[in-house]
Structure formats: structure tokens, C-alpha cells
C-alpha positions as CSV (number, residue, x, y, z in Angstrom):
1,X,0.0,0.0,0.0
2,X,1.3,3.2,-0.8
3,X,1.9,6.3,1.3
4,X,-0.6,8.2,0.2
5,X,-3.0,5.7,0.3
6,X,-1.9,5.1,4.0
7,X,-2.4,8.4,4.9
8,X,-6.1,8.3,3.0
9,X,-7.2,5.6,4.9
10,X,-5.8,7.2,8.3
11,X,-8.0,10.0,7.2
12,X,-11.1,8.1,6.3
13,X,-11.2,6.2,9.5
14,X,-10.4,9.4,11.6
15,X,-13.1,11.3,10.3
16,X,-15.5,7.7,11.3
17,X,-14.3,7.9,14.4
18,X,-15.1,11.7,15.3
19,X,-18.3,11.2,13.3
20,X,-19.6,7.4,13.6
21,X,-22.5,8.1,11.2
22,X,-20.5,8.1,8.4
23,X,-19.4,4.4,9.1
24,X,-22.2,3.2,6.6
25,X,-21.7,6.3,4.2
26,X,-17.6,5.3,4.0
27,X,-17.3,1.8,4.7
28,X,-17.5,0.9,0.9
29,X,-14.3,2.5,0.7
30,X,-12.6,1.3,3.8
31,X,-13.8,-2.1,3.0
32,X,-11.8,-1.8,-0.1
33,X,-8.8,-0.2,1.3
34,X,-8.8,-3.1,4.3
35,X,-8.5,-5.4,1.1
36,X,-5.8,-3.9,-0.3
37,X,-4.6,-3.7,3.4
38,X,-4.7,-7.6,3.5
39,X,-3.6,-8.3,-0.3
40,X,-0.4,-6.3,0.0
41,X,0.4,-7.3,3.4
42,X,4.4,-8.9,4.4
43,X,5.2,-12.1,5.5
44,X,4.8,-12.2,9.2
45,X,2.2,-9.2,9.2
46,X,-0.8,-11.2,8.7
47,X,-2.2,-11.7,12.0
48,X,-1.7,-7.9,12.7
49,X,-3.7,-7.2,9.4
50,X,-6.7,-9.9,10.5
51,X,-6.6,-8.1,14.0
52,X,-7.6,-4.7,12.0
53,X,-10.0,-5.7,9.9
54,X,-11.4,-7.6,12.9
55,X,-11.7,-4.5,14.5
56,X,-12.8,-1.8,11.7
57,X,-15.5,-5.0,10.7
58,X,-16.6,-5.4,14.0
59,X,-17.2,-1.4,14.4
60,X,-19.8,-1.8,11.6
61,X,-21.4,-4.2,13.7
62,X,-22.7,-2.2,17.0
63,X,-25.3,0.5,16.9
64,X,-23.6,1.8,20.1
65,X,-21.4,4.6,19.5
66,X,-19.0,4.1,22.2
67,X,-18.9,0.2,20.9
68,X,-18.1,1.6,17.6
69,X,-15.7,4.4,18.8
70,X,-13.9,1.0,21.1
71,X,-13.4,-0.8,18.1
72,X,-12.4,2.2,15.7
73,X,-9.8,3.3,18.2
74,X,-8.3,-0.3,18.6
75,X,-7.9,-0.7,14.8
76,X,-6.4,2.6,14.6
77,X,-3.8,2.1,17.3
78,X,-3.2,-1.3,15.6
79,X,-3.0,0.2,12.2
80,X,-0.6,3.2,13.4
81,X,1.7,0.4,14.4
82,X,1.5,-1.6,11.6
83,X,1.9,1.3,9.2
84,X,5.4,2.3,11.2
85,X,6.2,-1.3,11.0
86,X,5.9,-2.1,7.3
């Protein structure tokens, strides 16, 4: 995955998480990016890539905000890290 489309992604989630109602609007796009995410991921990184989309899926799941914001906030801290990893 490429830089800028790193830093897109980083973006699109952000805005979810300070906005949660725009999970439904954007998650077409995040979906793909996850796949991307997951397609161009290392040797060694896949369990760290099945942990975020775990968590970005699961935030699609809950009609709870703070459920949603839980699960946002864990992929993000986990996709932070991978990002500086890779």
C-alpha cells in the first residue's frame, strides 16, 4: 500500500471515528482499502492485518457509538503500528 493511500485511509477512518455516522456512508471504501490492506500485506504481518480488519468490521457491527468508537480506536492504534512497522 502506498503512502498516500496510508495516509487516505488514516483520514477516512479518523473522520468515522469523530463522526460514527459516516461508518455506513464510507465503509465501501474502507472495506476496499482493508483489502488492499490484507492483499499487500508482508510475510509475518498477517495476524496484525486480520486483527484490523477484525476491529474496523466489527465497528460496523454495534449500533452503540462508544462500541463503535472502542473498536475504531483499537484498529487505529493497531493500524498506526502496523503502518510504522511495514
Amino acid at each position: 500500500m502506498e503512502q498516500k493511500q496510508r495516509l487516505a485511509f488514516l483520514d477516512i477512518v479518523y473522520a468515522i471515528y469523530d463522526k460514527p455516522t459516516l461508518i455506513t456512508e464510507q465503509w465501501e471504501v474502507v472495506s476496499l482499502l482493508l483489502a488492499e490492506l490484507t492483499a499487500t500485506c508482508p510475510e509475518g504481518f498477517e495476524g496484525m492485518v486480520t486483527m484490523i480488519n477484525t476491529h474496523f468490521t466489527n465497528a460496523t457491527k454495534f449500533k452503540d457509538v462508544k462500541v463503535q468508537k472502542f473498536e475504531l480506536e483499537s484498529g487505529l492504534i493497531k493500524l498506526k503500528a502496523y503502518f510504522q512497522k511495514t
